[in-house]
Structures are given as C-alpha cells and as structure tokens.
N, C-alpha and C positions, 0 to 999 in steps of 0.2 A: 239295418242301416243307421237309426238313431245310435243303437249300443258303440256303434264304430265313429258316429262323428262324434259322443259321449266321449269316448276313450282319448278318441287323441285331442279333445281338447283340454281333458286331465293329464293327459303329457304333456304337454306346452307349458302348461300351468305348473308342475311340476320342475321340467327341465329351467324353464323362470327364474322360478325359487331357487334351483338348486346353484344359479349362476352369481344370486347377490347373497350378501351375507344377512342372514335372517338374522343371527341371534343379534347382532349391533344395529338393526333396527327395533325387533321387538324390546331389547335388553340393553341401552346404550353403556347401562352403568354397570356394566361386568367387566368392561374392561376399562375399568378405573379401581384404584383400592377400593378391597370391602368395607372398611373402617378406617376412623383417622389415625386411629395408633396402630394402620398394620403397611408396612409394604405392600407394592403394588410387586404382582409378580406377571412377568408375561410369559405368552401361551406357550407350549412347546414347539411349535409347528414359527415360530419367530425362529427370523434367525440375526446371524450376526455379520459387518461386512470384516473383511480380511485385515489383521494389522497389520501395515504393509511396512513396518519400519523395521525389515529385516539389515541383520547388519552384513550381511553378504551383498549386500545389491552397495554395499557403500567401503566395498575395499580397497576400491581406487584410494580413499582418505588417505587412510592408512597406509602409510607407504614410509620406505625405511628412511630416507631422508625428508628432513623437515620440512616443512611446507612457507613456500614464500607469503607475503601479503598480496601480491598478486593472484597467487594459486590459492588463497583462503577467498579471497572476493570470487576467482572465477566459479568456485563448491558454491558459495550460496548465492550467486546467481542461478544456478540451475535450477539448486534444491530450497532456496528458500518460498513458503509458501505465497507472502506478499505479492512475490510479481507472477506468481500465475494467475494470484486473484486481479492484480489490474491487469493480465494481459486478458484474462477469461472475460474482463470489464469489459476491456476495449471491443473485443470480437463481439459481443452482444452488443454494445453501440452500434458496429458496421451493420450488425442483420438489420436493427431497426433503421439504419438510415436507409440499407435496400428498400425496407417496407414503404417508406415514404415515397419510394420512385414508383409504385403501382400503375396511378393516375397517366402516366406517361406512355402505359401499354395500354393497346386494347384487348379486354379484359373478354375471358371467354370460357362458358359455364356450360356442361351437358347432363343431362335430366332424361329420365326414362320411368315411362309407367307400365305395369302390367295390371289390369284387371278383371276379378270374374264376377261376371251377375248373373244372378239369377233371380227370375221374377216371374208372376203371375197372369197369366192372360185367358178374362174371364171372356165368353162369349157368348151370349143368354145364360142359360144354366150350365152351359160345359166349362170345364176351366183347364186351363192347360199351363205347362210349367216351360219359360224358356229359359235357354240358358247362354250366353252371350260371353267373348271374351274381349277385351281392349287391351292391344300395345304401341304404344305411341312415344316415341323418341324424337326430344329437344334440343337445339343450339341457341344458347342465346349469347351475343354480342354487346357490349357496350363500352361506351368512350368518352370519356372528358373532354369537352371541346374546349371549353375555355372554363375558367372560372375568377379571372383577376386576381394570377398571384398567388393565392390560397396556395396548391402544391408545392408552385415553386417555393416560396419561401418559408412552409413546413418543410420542407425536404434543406432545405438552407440550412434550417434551426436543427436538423434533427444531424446535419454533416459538421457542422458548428460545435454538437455536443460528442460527434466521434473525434474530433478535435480534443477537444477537452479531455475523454477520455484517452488517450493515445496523450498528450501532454502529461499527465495523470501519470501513466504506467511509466514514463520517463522519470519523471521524480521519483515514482516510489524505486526505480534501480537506484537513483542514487542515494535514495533513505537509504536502501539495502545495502549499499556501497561504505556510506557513514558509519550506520551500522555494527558493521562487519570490523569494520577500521577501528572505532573506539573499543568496540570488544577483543581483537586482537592488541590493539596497545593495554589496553586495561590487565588483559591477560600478562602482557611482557611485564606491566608495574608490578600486580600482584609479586610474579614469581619474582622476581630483582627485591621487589621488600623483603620477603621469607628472606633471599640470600644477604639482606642485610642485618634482618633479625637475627640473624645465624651469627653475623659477625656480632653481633651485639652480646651474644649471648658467651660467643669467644672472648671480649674483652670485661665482662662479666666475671668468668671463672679465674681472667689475668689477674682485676683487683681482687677477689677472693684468695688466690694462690699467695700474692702479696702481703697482705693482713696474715693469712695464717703464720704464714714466715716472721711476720715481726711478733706477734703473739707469740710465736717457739724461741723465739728471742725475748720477749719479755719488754717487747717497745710498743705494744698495741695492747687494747684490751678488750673485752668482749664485745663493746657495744660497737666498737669497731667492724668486729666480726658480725653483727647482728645484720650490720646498714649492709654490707658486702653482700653476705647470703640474700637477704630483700632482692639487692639489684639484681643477682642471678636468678632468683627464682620468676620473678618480674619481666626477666629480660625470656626465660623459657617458657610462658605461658604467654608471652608476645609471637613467639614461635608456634603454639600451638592453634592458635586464634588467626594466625595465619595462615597457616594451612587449610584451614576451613575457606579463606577469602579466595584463597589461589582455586581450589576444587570448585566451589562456588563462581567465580568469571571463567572456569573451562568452560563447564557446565552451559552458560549464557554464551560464548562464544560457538560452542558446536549446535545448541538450538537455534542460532540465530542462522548458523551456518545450514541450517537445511540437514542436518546430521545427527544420529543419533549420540545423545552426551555420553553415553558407554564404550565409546569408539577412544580407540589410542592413538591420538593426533599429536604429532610433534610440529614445533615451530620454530621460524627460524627466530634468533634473538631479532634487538634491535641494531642499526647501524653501528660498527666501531667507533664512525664520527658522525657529530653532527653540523652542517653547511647553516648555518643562519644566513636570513636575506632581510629585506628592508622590503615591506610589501608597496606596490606602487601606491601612488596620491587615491584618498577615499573617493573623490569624484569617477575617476577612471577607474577602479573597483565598481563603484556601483553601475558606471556605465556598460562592464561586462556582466555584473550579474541581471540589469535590464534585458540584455541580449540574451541571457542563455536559461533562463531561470524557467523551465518548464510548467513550474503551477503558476508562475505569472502570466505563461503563455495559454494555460488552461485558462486560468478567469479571462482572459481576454475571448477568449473561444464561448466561452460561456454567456459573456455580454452579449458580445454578437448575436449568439444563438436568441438568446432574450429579442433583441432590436428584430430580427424576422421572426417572430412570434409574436410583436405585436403587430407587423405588417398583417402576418395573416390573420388574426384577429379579426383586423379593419377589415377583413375584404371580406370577411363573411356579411358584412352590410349587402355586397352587391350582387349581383345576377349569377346564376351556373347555368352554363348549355350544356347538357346529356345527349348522347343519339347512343341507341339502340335496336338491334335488329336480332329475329328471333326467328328460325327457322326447323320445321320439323314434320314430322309426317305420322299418321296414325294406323293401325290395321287394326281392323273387326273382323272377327271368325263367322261372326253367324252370317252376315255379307259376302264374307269373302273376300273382297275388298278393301283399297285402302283410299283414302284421301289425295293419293298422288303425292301432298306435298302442301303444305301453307307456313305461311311468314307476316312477319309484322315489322315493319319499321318505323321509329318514331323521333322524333324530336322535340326535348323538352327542355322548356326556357322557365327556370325558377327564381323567384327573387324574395326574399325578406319583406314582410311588411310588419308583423308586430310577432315578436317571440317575447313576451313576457320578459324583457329586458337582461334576456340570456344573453345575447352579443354584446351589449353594453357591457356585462360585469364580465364576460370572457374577455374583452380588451384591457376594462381595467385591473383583472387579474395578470395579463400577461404585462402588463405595465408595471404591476407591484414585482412580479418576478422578473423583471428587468432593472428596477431598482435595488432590488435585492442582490442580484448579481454585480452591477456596479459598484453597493456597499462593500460587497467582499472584495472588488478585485483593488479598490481604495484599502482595505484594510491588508491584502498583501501587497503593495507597493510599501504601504508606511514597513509593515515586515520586513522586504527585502533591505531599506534602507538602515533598518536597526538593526538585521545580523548583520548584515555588509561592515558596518560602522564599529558593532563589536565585537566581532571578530578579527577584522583587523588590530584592534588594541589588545585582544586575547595573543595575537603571535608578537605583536611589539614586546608585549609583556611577560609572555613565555622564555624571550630571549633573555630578555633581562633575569628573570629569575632561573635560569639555565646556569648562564655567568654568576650568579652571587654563590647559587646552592654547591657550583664545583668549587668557588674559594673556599667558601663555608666549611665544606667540607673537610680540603686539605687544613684549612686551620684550627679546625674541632681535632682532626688527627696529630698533630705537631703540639696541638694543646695537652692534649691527652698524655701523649708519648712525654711532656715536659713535665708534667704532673705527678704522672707515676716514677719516675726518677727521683724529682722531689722526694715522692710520698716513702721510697724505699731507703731515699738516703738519709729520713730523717727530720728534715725541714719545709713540709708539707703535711697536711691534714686530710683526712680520710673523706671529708666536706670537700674539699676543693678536686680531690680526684673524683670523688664521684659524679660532681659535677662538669667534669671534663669528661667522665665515660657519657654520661646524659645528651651532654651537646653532641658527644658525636655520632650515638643512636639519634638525634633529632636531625643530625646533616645529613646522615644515612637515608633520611624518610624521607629530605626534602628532596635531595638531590635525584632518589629514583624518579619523585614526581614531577619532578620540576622537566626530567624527562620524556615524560609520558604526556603530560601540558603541554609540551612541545610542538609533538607528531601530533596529538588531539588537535590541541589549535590549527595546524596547516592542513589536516583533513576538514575541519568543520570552515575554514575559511574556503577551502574548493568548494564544501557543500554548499554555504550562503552565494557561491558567486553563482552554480550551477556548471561546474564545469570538473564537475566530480563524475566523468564518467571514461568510458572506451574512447580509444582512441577516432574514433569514427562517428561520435555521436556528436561531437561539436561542430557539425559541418553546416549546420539547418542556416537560413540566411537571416541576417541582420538588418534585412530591408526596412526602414521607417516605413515606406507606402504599407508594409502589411500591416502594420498596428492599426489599432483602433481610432488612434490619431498622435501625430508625431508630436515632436522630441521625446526621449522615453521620459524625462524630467518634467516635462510641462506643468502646471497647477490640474491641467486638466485632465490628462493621463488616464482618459477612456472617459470622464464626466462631464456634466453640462455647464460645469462652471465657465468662465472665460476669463476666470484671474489672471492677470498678466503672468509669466515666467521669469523669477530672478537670473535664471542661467537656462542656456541651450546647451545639451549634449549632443553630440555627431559624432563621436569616435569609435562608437561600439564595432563599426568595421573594421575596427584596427587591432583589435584584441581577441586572442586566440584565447585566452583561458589562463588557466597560472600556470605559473613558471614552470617549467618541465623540468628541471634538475633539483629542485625541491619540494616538488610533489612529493607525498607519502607514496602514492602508488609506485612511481619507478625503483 
C-alpha cells in the first residue's frame, strides 16, 4: 500500500514538472545570448505569426481606372492601421466603463469543497483508523447599499474617459483623412515636377541645338557651347533626382493608405480647374472649429472625467453600507447526513478613521490630475485658435501665389521664346538665354507647387476647423449647455479663472463646416 501511495505521489510530482518550464526556472539565461558578441538565436519549436500583407487580399486597389481622392481616403480608412488602434482604444474604454457599473448589481459567488480525512482514534490501547468525507456547497450574495457617490461618479469618470476615447478615434479619422490628402496631392506635385523637369530638360537640348547651329556657322564659340551642354546635363540629373522623389511619395502614399507600396495604383490627376474662394471671417472659423474639433471635445471629456474623480476621492472620507447573504449546505459520509441547510446574513456599516493619509493624497492626487487635464485642454484651445488663424492665411496665400506662379509662368515662356529669337538672330547673348531658360524651369517648379499649396492648404484648413470628415459625421450637436462651460470663447473655456470675456460666440449653430463646392474631398 505504501509502494502505491509512493508511486502516485512521484506522478503528480512528475506530471507537475512536466507542465512548467523547468529549464527557464532552473536556467533563466539560456534564453538570452550566450555572449555579448554573439546573436541571440531562438529555439526551434518558436514560431512565427503570418505576414499577412498579401497582395491578393488588396486587388480591389488595383483597378484599371484611376483612383479618385475620395476612393484613396475610403482604401485607408479601412486599411490604415491608426484607426483600428483608436477604434481597439475605444472598445477597451467601453469594457472598463462596464466594469465600473458592477456595484450596481448584486453580485453573486459559488464555492464548493470536497474533503477526505483520515485520522486516528485511539481507545486505551486499541487504536483505530477512521475515515471521513466532507462536501459542502456555497452561495454567497452581496450588495452595495450606499456608499456616497463613490460608484456613481467612478463610473462617471470612467464613461467621461470612453468619451475621450471615442472623441480620440474621431480625429485620428481625420489625421487619416489629412493624411491621405497631403500624400495624394504631394504624390500629384511630385509627378507634375518630373513632367516639368522633362520640359526643362526639352528646352535644354532647344538651346543646345541652337549654339551648335551658330558654332557650324561660325557665330558662337565653344564656351558657348560649354554653358549649353551644363544646362542640359543639369537639367537631366534634375530629371533623375526626381524620379527618385516621385517613387519615394508613391511609396508614403500607399503606406499610409493601408496598402502595400508594391501595389500598382493609378490616380486620378488634379482638377482641370481651380475655383478659389475667400474663406469666411477668422471669428466664425474658429467659431466652427469650437464646435466640431474632436480632440477639443476629448480634453473636455477628460476634465470632466478628472472633476468626478475627485468627487469620488472625497467620498472615500465617508461611510460604506455592505449586506451580504450566504447560503449553503454540507454532507458527511461517515454520518450520512447533512446539515439541511445554513446561512448568514449581514450587514456592514464601515467608515474611515485614520488610513495613514492615503485619502488625503488620493484626493490630492485626483486634483493634480484634474489640473493637469485642464492644462491640456487650455493648451488645445490656444491650438485650435492658432491652426484656425494659420491656416486660413495659408489658403489667402495659396491663392495669391496660384495667380502670380500662372503669370510667372506664361511670362518666363514669352521670355524665353523672345530670347532664343534674339539669341539665333544674332543680337542676344548666350547669358541672357540661359537665363530665360532658368526662369522658366523656376516658374515651372513654382507654378506646380503653388498648385499643390493650394489643395494642401484647403484640406489642412478642413482639418484645423474639424470638419474634415464623412458626410454624416458632422451631425453631433453644438449645444453650449454640454460644454464644460459656455461661450466656446470665454477666458474661462473649462478653467477656474473668471476673467471677463472680450467677445461672445453663439453661432456655432449656424455653421455646417466648409464650404462644400471647395472641399478637396468632392
């Protein structure tokens, strides 16, 4: 009988071991490099997970007609990784705000024992061996009757911060939106440069063909011919250096896009024309990017959550009522019998009297992090009012330089074109044409960008105002009673100051977002 309770307690003992990993207890440092100067190599039995950036799962892209800027933002909203991480954000918020609603349910636990004894029973000199079994099965109940607040207003701060999070994932669509936007125009400037470089590189070999012509003529001389060849080789290593730029913002546009960069994506150019507007007054700009501006509405989410965090702080000073009720029943073998049935119920009134001044610094902690949240949402207010303000001056200014870079343009060409007439007819210098071809590789470069600043600036002005998104996302309300505290301008604008306000805003209800016929997105 020993040999068998022997054995199988060497099984146990055995099966034990064989379930943890011995050798990373006994041996932590094996699986770490053996040496400094050696790789770390891991075991065989490691494995690897799947690279899942197969280019099959992405041939929708690819598709024979080009891709609008609508259908480039809808690819990396699916596939870009950002907003799964703030949507994955959010969804982990909501569980934890569940967890705070606990307290609200009565809460209920079941518990079961088996036991075997065995023990001795001596009797003068006889001794005898008994052997006894207990099972006994529990319910226990309990419930938060009151506690002043504490839940509630953890469970406030904790729906406060899925606020925040969910405000969060909002923006970062429209970083993604931005994004997407500035890499797709960046993409359309690249390639429009190369096509100017090209030209460049054509009026290059014009005054080259020219020179040599007056040189077979005997009206030019070498050094003529020296400056010529320069500009063309100069003007085709601008071509080559561009290519690299153009391959380079595909590249960043289809990462950004959620896609793999080896993918063969076509796009549509940009517009034939461009519609310039006059952006409305900066007041009524900022008044809408107050309204719509998601991380403004997140730090406001966030204060709040702070302000019932220190409620509940405070109320950890005060009393908690408990009732619990436990009910269960037990059976003995060697009796036969069981207990019928037994319970307990209680009620329990706890209050604070001295915790080592842990509630004290737990309030004043949820105070510093309340202030802290205030600094930030102060520091994006001053934000939103300095993209708002610059941004509008970036599309004022776009425009203007829209208009100079097309004149520029035509008149570096009419320059040019008057130059080499000259320069063939005789009464021009090889100096002055090449400075005519120069200027108009420079209006060439400006005029593509001054394109591309263009559409950049009126996307990045949607993005400061926050009305860079779907059509269905600007619907949330504009109500002042939900803020922190009204006008969205006030000095106070979530803080405890009580600075008077130079101006009141109230028209944030009046403004849908920008202008819809000169959005980049339509």
């Amino acid at each position: 009988m020993k040999k068998k309770h022997l054995t199988l307690i060497c099984s146990i003992a055995l099966i034990a071991l064989g379930c943890g990993d011995f050798r990373g207890a006994a041996d932590p440092f094996s699986y770490t490099p053996p040496r400094p100067y050696e790789n770390w190599r891991p075991r065989k039995k490691e494995s690897r997970l799947p690279f899942t950036l197969a280019k099959e799962d992405f041939n929708y892209v690819e598709k024979a007609e080009p891709l609008s800027l609508a259908e480039v933002i809808d690819v990396a909203l699916i596939n870009n990784p950002s907003t799964k991480f703030s949507w994955a954000n959010a969804r982990v918020s909501a569980a934890r705000y569940g967890q705070t609603l606990e307290n609200y349910f009565i809460l209920a636990d079941g518990s079961g024992t088996a036991s075997r004894f065995r023990s001795a029973l001596f009797t003068g000199p006889m001794r005898s061996i008994v052997l006894d079994t207990l099972i006994a099965g529990d319910l226990n109940f309990s419930y938060l009757v009151f506690d002043f607040g504490k839940t509630r207003n953890t469970s406030k701060a904790a729906l406060e911060s899925l606020y925040n999070a969910d405000w969060s994932h909002n923006r970062e669509i429209q970083t993604v939106m931005q994004t997407v936007m500035g890499d797709y125009y960046n993409y359309l400037y690249e390639d429009e440069k190369l096509t100017a470089n090209r030209a460049d590189v054509v009026d290059a070999q014009v005054t080259l063909e020219s020179v040599l012509e007056k040189l077979r003529n005997g009206t030019a001389d070498m050094g003529e011919k020296v400056q010529a060849t320069t500009q063309l080789l100069q003007a085709e290593l601008n071509v080559v250096a561009q290519k690299q730029n153009v391959h380079n913002s595909y590249t960043q546009l289809a990462a950004d896009m959620g896609v793999p960069s080896d993918m063969d994506i076509k796009l549509e150019p940009y517009p034939e024309t461009i519609h310039p507007f006059k952006p409305e007054d900066l007041d009524q700009l900022i008044d809408t990017a107050v309204c719509y501006r998601p991380d403004l509405k997140a730090a406001e989410s966030d204060v709040k959550a702070g302000q019932y965090l220190v409620k509940a702080a405070k109320s950890l000073y005060l009393p908690q009522l408990n009732a619990t009720f436990d009910v269960g029943r037990s059976y003995y073998s060697g009796a036969g019998s069981n207990d019928s049935y037994h319970y307990q119920a209680q009620a329990a009134l706890t209050f604070p009297i001295f915790q080592g001044f842990f509630i004290r610094n737990t309030v004043k902690a949820a105070q510093g992090e309340l202030e802290k949240a205030q600094a930030t949402l102060r520091s994006i207010q001053l934000s939103v009012v300095q993209q708002v303000a610059n941004q509008r001056t970036d599309v004022e200014l776009a425009q203007e330089a829209y208009k100079y870079a097309t004149a520029f343009l035509d008149s570096a060409k009419e320059d040019y074109r008057i130059n080499l007439a000259k320069y063939r007819a005789g009464t021009g210098t090889i100096t002055e044409l090449i400075n005519a071809q120069t200027a108009v590789a420079d209006a060439r470069a400006k005029y593509v960008l001054s394109k591309r600043d263009w559409f950049t600036s009126v996307a990045n002005l949607a993005y400061a105002l926050g009305t860079l998104a779907p059509p269905d996302f600007n619907k949330e309300s504009c109500d002042e009673k939900d803020r922190i505290c009204p006008p969205p301008r006030s000095c106070s604008w979530g803080m405890q100051e009580k600075t008077p306000a130079p101006k009141t805003y109230t028209q944030c209800d009046n403004h849908t977002g920008y202008t819809k016929d000169s959005s980049p997105i339509h």
